[in-house]
N, C-alpha and C positions, 0 to 999 in steps of 0.2 A: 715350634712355629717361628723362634725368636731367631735365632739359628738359620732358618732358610729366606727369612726375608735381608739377615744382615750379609748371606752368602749372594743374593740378588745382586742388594745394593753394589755392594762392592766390583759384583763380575758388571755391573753396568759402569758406575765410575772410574771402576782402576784406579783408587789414591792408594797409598801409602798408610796401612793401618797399625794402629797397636791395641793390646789389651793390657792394664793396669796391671793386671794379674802376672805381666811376663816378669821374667828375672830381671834385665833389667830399666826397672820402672824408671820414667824418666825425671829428671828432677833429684834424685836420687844421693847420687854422686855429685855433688854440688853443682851442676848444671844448670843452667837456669830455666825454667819452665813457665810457660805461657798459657794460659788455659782458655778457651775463649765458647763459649755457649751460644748456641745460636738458636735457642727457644724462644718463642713469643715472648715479649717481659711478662704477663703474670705469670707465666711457669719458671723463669728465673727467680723471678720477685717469690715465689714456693718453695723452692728447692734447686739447691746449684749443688755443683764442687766447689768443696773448698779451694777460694782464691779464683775461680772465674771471673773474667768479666762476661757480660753481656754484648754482645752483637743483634741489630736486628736484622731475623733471616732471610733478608730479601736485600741488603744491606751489598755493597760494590766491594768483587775483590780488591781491588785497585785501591779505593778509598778506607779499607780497613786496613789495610797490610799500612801505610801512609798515616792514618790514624794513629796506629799502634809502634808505630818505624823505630821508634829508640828501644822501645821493649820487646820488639820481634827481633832485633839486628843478632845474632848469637846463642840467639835463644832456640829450643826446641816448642815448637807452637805444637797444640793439641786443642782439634777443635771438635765437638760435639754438639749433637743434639737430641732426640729423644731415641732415636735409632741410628738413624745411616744417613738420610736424603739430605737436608738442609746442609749440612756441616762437610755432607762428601761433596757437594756442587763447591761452596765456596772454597772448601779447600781445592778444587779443579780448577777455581780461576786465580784464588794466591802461586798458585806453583805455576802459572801462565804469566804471573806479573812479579814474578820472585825476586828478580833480577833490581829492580826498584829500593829494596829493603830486603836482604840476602837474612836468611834465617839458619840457624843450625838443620832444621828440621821441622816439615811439616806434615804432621800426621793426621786422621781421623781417628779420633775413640771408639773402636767395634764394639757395634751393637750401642753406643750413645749410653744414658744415664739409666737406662731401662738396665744396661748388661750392669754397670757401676752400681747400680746398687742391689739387683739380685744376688753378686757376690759380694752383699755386706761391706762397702766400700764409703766411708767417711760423706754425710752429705752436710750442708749448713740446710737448716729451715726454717720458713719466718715462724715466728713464734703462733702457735696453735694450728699449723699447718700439718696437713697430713706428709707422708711422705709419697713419695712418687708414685703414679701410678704405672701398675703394671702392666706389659703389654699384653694386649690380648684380641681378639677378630675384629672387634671395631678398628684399631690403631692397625691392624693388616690389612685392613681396605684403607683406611686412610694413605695408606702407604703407597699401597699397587695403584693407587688412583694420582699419587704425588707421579710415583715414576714413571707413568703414564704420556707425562706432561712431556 
């Protein structure tokens, strides 16, 4: 199910995706990497990647790319959210306002923290916190109802 909602997402936004999982992960090769979360704060305030920042996801391309200008300038930005929606809008409207604060690159994390941590991939969590929840029918109508909009 995880699978056909982030094949949706994707055929709907058209950005520029990656999966941590490819060879080569970015950050890697000493590149500099930007990591930016675009979940509600208490699900950041829960569980992130390590070295996110927080964005709120309703939050102006314009004004984060400008926000973030001296740590986006070269850098490879990677932005996420629980799946696809939030993180692949903004990132549609940073590569609209690129030009402003010029980045190595700007991707979407396939399939967001739901895919990152199914494949056992490093999280931080606040202490006594669970860890992420998994996706499952609720969060796919939450979704078909996001992309609705």
């Amino acid at each position: 199910m995880i699978g056909s909602v982030e094949d949706a997402g994707a055929a709907l936004l058209a950005v520029p995706e990656i999966t941590m999982a490819e060879p080569a992960r970015p950050g890697e090769a000493g590149e500099r990497l930007l990591l930016l979360d675009l979940r509600e704060p208490s699900e950041f305030a829960r569980s992130r990647i390590p070295g996110a920042i927080h964005v709120p996801p309703g939050a102006s391309a314009g004004a984060e790319l400008a926000r973030h200008g001296s740590r986006v300038a070269s850098a490879t930005v990677v932005l996420y959210c629980a799946v696809v929606w939030p993180s692949g809008r903004m990132l549609r409207g940073m590569r609209q306002v690129a030009a402003c604060a010029p980045a190595a690159s700007l991707l979407n994390l396939r399939g967001g923290i739901f895919r990152w941590h199914a494949e056992g991939c490093a999280l931080e969590l606040a202490p006594g916190a669970a860890v992420v929840r998994h996706f499952d029918t609720i969060w796919a109508r939450l979704l078909r109802r996001m992309m609705d909009r």
